[in-house]
N, C-alpha and C positions, 0 to 999 in steps of 0.2 A: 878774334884773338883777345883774350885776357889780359891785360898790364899792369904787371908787380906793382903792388903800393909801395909808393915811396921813390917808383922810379918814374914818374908821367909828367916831369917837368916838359918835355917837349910836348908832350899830347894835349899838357891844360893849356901852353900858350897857342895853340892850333885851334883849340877850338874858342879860348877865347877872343881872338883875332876874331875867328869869323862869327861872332854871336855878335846881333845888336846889344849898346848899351843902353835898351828902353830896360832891361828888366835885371836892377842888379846883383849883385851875385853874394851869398852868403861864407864867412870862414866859420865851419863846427870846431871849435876846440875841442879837444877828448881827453879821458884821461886812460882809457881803451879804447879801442875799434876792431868788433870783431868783424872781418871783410864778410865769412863767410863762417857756417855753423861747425866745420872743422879745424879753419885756419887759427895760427896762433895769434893771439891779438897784439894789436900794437898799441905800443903805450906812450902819453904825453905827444901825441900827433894831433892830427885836424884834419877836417873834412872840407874842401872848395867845391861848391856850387853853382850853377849859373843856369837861369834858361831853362831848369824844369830836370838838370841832368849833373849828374857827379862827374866834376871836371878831374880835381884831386885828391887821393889820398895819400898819406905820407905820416912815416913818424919821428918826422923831422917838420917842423912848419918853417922852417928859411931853403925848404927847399920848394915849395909851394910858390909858383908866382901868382901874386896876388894882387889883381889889376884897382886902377883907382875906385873909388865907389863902393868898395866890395864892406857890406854892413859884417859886424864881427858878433856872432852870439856871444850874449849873455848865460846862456843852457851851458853846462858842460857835463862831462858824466862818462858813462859809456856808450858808445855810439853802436845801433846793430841797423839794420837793415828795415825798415817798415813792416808791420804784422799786417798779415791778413787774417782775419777770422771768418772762417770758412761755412761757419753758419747762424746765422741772424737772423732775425725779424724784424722790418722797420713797419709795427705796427706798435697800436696803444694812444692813448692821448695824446702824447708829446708830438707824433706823427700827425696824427688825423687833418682833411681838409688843406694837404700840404701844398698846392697849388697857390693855393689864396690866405695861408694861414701867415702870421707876420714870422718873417726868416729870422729876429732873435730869440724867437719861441722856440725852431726848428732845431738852430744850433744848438740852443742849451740841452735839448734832449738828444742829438746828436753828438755831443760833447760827454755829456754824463754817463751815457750808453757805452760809448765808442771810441772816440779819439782821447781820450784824456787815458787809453791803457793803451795806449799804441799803434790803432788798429789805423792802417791806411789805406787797406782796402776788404770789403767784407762782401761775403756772399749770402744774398735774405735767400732763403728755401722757403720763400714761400707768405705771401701777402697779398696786397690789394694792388695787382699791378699798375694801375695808374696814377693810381697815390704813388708809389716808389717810384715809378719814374718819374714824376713832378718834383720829390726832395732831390733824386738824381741831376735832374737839367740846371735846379739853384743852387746847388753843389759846383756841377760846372760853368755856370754862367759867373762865381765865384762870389752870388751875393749869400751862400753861407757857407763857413768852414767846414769842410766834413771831409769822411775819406771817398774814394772812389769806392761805386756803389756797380756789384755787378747781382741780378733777380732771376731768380726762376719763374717770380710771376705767382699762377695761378697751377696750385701741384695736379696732378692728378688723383684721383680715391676710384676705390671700387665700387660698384653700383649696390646706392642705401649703403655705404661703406663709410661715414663720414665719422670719423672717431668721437666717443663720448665728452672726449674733454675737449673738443671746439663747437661744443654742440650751445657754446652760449654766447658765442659771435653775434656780431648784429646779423637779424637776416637777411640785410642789404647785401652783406656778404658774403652769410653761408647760400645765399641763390646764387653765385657766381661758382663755386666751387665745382669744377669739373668730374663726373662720371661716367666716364662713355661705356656707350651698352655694346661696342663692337671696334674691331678695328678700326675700321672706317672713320668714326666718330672721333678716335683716339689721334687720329694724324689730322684731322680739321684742328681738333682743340689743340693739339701740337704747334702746328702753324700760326694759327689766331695767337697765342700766349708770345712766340718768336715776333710776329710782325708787331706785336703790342710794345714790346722792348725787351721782351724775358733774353737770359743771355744762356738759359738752358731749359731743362724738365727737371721739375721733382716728383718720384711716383712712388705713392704708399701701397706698397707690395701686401701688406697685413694689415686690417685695421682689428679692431674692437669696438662698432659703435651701440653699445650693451652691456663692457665688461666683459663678457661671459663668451659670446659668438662672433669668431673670428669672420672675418671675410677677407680674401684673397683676389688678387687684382687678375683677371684672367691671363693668360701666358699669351694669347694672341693680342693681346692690346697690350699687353707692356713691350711688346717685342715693334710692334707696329707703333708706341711714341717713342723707343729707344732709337728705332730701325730712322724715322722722320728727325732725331732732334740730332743723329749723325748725319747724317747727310745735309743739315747746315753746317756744319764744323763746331756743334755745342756738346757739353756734358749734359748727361742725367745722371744724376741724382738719386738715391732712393731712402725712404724710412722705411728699416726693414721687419721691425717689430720682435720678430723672432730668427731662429734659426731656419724654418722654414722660407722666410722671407729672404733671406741670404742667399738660397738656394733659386726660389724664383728668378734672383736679380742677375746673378749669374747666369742664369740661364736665356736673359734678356740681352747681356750686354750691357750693365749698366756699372757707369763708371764709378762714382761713389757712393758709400752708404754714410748713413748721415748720423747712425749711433751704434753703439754695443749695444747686444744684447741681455735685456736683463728680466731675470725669472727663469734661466731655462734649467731644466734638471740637469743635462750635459751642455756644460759651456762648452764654445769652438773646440775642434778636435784638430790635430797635426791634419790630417785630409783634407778639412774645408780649407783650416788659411794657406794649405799649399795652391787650393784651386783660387784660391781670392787673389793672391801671387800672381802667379802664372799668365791666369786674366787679367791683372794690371788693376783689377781694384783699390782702388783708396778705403781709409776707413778715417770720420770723426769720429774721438769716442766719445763725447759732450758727459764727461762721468760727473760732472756738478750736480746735471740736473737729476741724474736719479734720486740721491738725497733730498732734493728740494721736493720732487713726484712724490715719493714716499713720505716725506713729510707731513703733505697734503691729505693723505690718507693713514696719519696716526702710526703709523707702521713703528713698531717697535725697536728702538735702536739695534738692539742686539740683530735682527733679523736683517735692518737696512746694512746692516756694515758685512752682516753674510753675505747677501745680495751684491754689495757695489764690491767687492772684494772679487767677487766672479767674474764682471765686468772688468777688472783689473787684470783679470787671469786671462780672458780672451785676448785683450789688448796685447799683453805680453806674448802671447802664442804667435801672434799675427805678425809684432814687432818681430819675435826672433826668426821667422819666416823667412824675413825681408819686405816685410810691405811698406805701402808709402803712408805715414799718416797725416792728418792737415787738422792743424790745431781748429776748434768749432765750440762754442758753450751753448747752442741755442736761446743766448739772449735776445729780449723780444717779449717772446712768450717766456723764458726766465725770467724774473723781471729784478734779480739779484745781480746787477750789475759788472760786482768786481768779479772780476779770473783768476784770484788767488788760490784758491780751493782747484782749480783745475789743475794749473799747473804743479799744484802739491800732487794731486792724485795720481798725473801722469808720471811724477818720479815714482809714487808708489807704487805704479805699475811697470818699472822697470827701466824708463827713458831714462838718458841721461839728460843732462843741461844742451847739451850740441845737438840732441835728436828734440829735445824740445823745440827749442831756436829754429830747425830746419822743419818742423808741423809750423810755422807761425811765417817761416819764409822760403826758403827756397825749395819745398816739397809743394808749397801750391803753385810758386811761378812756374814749377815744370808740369803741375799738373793740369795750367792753364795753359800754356804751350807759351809762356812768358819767358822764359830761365834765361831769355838772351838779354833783356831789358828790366828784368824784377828780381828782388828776394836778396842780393848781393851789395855790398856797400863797395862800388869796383868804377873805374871812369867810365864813364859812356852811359853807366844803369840812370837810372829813375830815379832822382831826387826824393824817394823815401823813405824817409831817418825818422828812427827812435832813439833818442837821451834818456837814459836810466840813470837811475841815481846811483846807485851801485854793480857791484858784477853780479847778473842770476847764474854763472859758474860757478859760484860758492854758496848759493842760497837762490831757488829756483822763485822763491814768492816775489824776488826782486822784479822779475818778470814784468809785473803790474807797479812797478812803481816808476811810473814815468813821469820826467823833468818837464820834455818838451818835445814834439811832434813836429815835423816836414814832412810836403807832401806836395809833390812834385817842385822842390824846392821853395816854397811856402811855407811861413809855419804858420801851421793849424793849429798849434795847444802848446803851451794855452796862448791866448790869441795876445799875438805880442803890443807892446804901448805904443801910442798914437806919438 
């Protein structure tokens, strides 16, 4: 059961009766609150805290009881729900040797990456899994600030499938990269990537490792790591490359794809995104990075804005559809930080500010089977707030301009005074 903001004066003193006073409780001032990516927001309210969990909301603050001890932010702004970014890489320098590396090295690259736009919880597609789960465990053990880390791990490629642009990894880590020559092999390395800490599968359906000659993930081993990483209760994941690749993943089972496609003579058709629907597909469309790829290859403007423009047009296909999309930039391996250009793109493809908000929150808690406990700024949720400086309903770049970050009732960004 949901409780109207503004009316949980008896729910906050319930619960904070029964919370210990080891761990005290925060007042968000706001000058909005948007609970959720439809609701109208409240204005000149505040948000109470305690214990990792949203006790109050209200847009009235003398209606908020507010127990002794309780620190009052300094942040004020508009208040929305925690981002997840739904695809990331926690590799590169700032990462590496993350076990033993010193944790204010970690945070600053985890800060600069990640929490300084919002992002409270992020999904990596794909790294060194035991590097990420060593930032993961100092993340939780709370010796650095950062957001909740969930991994795919170690993706799967097609055999000799490893695309040309990771082909200059270290070889410490292009040897780990998975290839199975059979089903069989497919649901080992399944297993192995899950018991390692992966919290799903990533499988590249198409690669290029040549530019020129595709290779394709055979249909019985995508179906046999799809078939092993359901029956833990995880997503997979896929990079689809092409439209070809789309069709694969569907044909698999596979729960998201992880980008648009770009290049294709016929972008998505009313047929596919009814069948991507229907199947419960998710789609990131990470459109930053095609400009940045193209970049890298001189690509002539005029051609790149053809190009990403097409990308725009599937997204909107898929959008008017009905699908679910989950905000993703592929930073990591983007190594362009800011989100701004994303979220510009995704209005340019048709979202509005409220379908933006819900890719960033409440379309991945339901896509993580979260939506009871994440994504919503509501009592009972998950202590995961972003402070914007102003409203992204009137200007989506606002998005990225974040004041200050909670995170499980913590704040994480920026790291408050001693």
């Amino acid at each position: 059961m949901r409780i109207p903001a503004g009316l949980a004066f008896a729910f906050a003193c319930a619960m904070l009766c029964a919370e210990s006073a080891a761990a005290p409780a925060w007042l968000i001032p706001a000058d909005k609150i948007y609970s959720t990516p439809e609701a109208k927001p409240l204005s000149n309210g505040a948000v109470l805290v305690s214990n990792g969990r949203i006790v109050s909301v209200s847009d009235e603050r003398s209606r908020i009881a507010i127990p002794e001890g309780t620190r009052s932010s300094e942040c004020r702004g508009v208040v929305v729900a925690g981002f997840q970014n739904s695809h990331v890489h926690l590799m590169g320098a700032p990462f590496e040797n993350a076990a033993r590396r010193p944790a204010a090295e970690i945070e600053r690259g985890v800060e600069s990456m990640l929490t300084r736009y919002g992002f409270t919880t992020v999904f990596d597609t794909g790294s060194d899994l035991p590097n990420t789960v060593a930032i993961r465990s100092r993340i939780d053990k709370s010796e650095i600030r950062g957001p909740r880390i969930l991994t795919a791990g170690w993706p799967i490629y097609p055999v000799d499938g490893i695309p040309f642009y990771l082909r200059d990894l270290p070889k410490s880590m292009l040897d780990q990269l998975k290839q199975p020559k059979d089903a069989a092999a497919a649901r080992v390395g399944v297993r192995d990537n899950l018991a390692g800490g992966a919290d799903g599968t990533k499988l590249f359906m198409v690669t290029s490792p040549d530019r020129d000659t595709p290779r394709a993930l055979l249909p019985e081993i995508s179906l046999a790591a799809v078939n092993e990483t359901h029956a833990s209760g995880k997503l997979v994941l896929a990079h689809p490359t092409s439209i070809a690749g789309i069709r694969l993943a569907l044909d698999a089972g596979v729960d998201v794809i992880v980008h648009t496609t770009l290049g294709e003579e016929n972008p998505w058709d009313e047929k596919l995104t009814r069948e991507m629907v229907a199947k419960k597909m998710s789609v990131i469309p990470t459109f930053k990075l095609w400009s940045y790829e193209l970049a890298k290859q001189s690509v002539p403007q005029p051609v790149v804005d053809r190009l990403v423009a097409a990308t725009l047009a599937e997204l909107r296909s898929f959008a008017d559809a009905g699908g679910q999309i989950l905000f993703g930039t592929d930073v990591g391996y983007m190594h362009e930080f800011d989100p701004t250009d994303e979220y510009v793109l995704m209005a340019k493809a048709g979202l509005t500010p409220a379908q933006i908000l819900a890719s960033l929150t409440t379309a991945p808690a339901a896509r993580w089977n979260e939506d009871e406990r994440r994504g919503r700024v509501e009592p009972g949720f998950d202590a995961d707030l972003v402070v914007l400086a102003s409203d992204p309903f009137e200007d989506v770049r606002r998005f990225a301009q974040v004041r200050c970050v909670f995170r499980a009732g913590e704040q994480i960004y920026p790291a408050p005074m001693q």
